[in-house]
N, C-alpha and C positions, 0 to 999 in steps of 0.2 A: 621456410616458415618462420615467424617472426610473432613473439609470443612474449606479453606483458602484463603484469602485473601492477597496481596502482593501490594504495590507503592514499583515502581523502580526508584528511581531516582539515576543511574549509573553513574559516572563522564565520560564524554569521553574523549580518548586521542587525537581524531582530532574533533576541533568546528566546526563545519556547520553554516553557515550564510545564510540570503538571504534579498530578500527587508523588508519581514512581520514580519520576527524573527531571531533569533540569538540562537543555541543550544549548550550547553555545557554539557549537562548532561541527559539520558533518561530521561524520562516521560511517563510509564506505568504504567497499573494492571496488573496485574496475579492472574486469578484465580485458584487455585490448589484442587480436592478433592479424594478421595479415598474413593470406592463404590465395595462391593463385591470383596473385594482384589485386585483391577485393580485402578491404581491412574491416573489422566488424567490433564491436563494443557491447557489454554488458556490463550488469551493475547490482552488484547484491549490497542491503543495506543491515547487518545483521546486527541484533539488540540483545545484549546477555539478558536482560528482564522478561522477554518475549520466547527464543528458543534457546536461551541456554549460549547461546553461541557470542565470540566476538569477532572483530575484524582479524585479529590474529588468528583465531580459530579458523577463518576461513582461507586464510592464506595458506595457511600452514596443509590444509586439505586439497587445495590446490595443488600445490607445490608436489602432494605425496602421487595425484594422478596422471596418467599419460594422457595428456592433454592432445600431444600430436597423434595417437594412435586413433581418440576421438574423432578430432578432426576429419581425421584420413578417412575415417570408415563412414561419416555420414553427410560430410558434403562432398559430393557427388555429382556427377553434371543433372541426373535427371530427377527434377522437383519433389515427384512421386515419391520415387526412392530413398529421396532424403527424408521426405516427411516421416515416412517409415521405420526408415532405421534410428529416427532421432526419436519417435515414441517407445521405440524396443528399448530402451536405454538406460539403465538406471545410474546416474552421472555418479551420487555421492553421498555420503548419510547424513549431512548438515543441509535443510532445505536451504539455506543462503548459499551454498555452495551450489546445487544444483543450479538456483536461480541465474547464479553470474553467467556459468558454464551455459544451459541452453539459452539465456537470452542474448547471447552473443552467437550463437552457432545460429539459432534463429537467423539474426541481424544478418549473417555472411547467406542464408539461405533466399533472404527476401532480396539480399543487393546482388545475390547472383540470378534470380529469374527476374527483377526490375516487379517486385509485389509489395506493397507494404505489408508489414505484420496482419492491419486487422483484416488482408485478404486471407491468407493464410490460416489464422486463426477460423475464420469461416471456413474455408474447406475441411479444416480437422473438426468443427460443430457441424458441419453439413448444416449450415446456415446461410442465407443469402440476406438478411438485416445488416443494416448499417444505419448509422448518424453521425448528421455532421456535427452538432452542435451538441452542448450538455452544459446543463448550471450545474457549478461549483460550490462546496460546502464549504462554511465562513467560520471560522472556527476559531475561539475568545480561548487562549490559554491561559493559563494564572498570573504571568505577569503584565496581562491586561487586564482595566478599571472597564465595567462597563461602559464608562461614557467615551473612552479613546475609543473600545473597540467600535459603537456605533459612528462613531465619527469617523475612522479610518478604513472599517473594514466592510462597507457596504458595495454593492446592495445585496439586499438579502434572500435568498432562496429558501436554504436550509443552513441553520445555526447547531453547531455543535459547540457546548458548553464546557470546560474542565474544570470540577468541581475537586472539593476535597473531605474530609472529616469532620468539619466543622456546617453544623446544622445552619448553623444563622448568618454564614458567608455564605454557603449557598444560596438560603435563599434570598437576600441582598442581589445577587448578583442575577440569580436567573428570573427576579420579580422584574428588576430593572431591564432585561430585556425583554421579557414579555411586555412589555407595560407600555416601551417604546415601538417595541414592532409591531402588538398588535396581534390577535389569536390566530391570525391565517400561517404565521410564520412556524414550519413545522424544527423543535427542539428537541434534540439530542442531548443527552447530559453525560460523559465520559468521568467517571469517578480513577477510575486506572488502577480497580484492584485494594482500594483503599475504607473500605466498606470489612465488616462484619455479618454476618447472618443475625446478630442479635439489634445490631444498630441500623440496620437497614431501617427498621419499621419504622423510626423515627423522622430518618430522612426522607422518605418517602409519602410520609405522612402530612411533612411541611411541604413537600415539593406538590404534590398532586392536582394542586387547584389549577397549575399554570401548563397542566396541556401536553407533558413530558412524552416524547413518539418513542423513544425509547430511553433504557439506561445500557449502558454500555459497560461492559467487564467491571461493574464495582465489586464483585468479591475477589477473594482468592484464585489466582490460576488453575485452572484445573476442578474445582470442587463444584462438579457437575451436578451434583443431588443437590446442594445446596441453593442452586441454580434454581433446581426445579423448585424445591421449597417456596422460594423469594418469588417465583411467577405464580404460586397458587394461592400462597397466604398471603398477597398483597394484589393480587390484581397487574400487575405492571406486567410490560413488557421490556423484556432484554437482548442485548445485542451480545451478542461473544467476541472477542478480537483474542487478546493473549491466549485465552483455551480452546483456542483450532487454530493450532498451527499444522497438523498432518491428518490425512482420511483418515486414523484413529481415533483422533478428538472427534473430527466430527461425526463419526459412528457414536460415539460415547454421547454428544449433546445430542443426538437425536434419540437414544437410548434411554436417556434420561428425561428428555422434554426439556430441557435446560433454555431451551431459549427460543426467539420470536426469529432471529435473525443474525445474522452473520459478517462481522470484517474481513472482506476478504483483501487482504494486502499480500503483496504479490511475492517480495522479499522472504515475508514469513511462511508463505505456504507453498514454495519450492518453485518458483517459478511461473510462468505464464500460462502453461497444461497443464499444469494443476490445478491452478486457480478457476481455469474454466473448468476441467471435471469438477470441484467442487461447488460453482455454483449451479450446475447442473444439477448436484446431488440437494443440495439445498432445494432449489426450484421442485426438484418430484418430489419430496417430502415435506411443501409448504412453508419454509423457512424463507424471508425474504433476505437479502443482501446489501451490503455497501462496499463500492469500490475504492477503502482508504489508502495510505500512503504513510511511509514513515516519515517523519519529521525530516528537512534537510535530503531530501534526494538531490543527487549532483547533476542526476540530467539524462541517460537511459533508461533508468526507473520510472521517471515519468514518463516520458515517451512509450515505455509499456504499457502505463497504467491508459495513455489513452487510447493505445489500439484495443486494450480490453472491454475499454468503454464503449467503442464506437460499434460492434456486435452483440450488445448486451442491452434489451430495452427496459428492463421489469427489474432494475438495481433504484435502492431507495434514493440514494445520493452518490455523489462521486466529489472523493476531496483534491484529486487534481494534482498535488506534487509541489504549483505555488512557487517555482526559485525565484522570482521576482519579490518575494517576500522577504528571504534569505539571504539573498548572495548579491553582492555588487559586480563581479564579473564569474562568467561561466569556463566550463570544462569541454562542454560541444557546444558543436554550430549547426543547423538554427537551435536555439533555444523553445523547447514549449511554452509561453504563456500562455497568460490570461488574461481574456479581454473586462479590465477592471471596470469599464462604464457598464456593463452586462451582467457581471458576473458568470462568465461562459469560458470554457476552452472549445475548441476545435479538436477535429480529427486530421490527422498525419496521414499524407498520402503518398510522401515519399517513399522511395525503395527502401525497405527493412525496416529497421527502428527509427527511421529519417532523419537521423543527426550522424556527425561525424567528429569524432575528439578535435581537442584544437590544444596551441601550443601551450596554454595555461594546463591543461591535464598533467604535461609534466613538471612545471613551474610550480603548484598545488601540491601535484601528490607525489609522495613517496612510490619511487619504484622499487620489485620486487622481482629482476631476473629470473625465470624462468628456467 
């Protein structure tokens, strides 16, 4: 057995900004191993602002687990059994740890029965839904001007905005797209935790007229009554991303009423089964969904995100992962895009995660012996 560790820190050719950070360059793992002739790939992207955790933290948890005893015990010749024993399992206490670990045991599970993920992923939903297709969410960071991002980053579906503190650049920037798109274009406004309880009312007071479908984590992490507060004295609706990252948070925001709906990003909430138990949990208790992405995915991560996509019909948006955006050359082969005359990606129907690392993975990232 043959067991690799990777940090990507990838230069990007377009920076991402936002209120809570500034991104110039990925920030992954990869975990790569090869078992029984079948090599398999995962990808955890872990964010100290989001769980606390970093790329070192994740290695370093790695590094402390028997990784081969895993292995051993849950892939298995027969499909079943594997499913099985891979749900019985609790990999590790950092959800980006988890994530790397089953999205790659996944990955060796679908390339040894010849099933893509989002087959799989149905049988554990006991679901038979699929799609081929899905529009992608266009999403203006802060070191984009309104008029580049219209210009560059169309067409338009669904617009997610990054806003910040400042009452009167907001609404500068979210007037001008409303103004150009037009009311049918449904807006997302991402403040990123950068908001107050007391300030809120004023930003949302300027923001109102232009249609907002949600606000996304502008307060504090975590401050779940607060939450509730800002949906009752203001009428709006909120999205949660940084506070559900674990079924605790999200007991807690629906405990509290804290919100309309839910990021589910796959990195942050431990992995692929988790992310479907939670939108599951969501869905029975009326919460609606989004399937986001961390900024700068190297290339499994997506590829996950759209097996999840492609059994999930009743999600508000899906932001896609986008390395075409990011990166001038890749870590695996094929590449998920996006069909930019559409606005669309596709569903994966290759075996597993339907990519396979390529020699740039090690050229890129730093390896970490196992």
């Amino acid at each position: 057995m043959n067991i690799n560790i990777f940090k990507i820190n990838q230069d990007m050719k377009n920076k991402f900004d936002h209120a809570e950070s500034r991104r110039s360059s990925s920030d992954s793992v990869v975990l790569r191993f090869e078992y029984k002739g079948i090599e398999s790939i995962g990808e955890s992207a872990p964010r100290a602002y989001v769980t606390g955790h970093t790329t070192d933290d994740v290695i370093a948890e790695l590094k402390s687990i028997n990784i081969i005893n895993l292995i051993e015990d849950i892939c298995v010749d027969g499909f079943v059994e594997s499913i099985c024993r891979l749900q019985s399992v609790q990999f590790a206490a950092s959800p980006c740890t988890t994530c790397v670990l089953e999205m790659a045991i996944l990955d060796w599970i679908g390339k040894k029965h010849n099933l893509p993920l989002w087959k799989i992923l149905n049988f554990i939903q006991d679901s038979t839904e699929i799609f081929n297709e899905f529009q992608v969410t266009a999403v203006m960071d802060l070191s984009m001007s309104p008029s580049e991002f219209i210009k560059n980053r169309g067409p338009f579906h669904v617009v997610k905005i990054k806003i910040t503190n400042d009452v009167y650049d907001n609404v500068e920037r979210v007037s001008a797209i409303r103004k150009t798109l037009g009311e049918d274009i449904k807006i997302i406004l991402d403040a990123n935790m950068c908001w107050t309880i007391d300030s809120a009312e004023k930003h949302i007071q300027a923001l109102k007229k232009y249609n907002i479908l949600y606000y996304e984590e502008p307060l504090s992490k975590g401050s779940f009554e607060n939450y509730q507060k800002l949906r009752t004295l203001f009428k709006c609706r909120v999205m949660l991303d940084e506070s559900v990252c674990s079924f605790s948070d999200l007991e807690d925001a629906i405990h509290y009423k804290s919100c309309d709906a839910v990021n589910i990003r796959i990195s942050k909430n431990g992995g692929l089964l988790s992310s479907l138990k939670m939108i599951k949990i969501c869905r029975d208790n009326g919460i609606k969904y989004q399937i986001g992405s961390q900024v700068a995915e190297v290339g499994p991560l997506i590829c996950a995100g759209r097996h999840l996509r492609s059994v999930n019909a009743d999600v508000i948006t899906y932001e896609g992962g986008q390395p075409d955006r990011w990166f001038s050359e890749y870590t695996i082969e094929p590449m998920p895009e996006v069909n930019r005359v559409r606005g669309i990606a596709h569903r994966i129907d290759s075996a597993g995660l339907g990519c396979i690392s390529n020699r740039n993975l090690e050229r890129l990232g730093k390896l970490y012996e196992y």
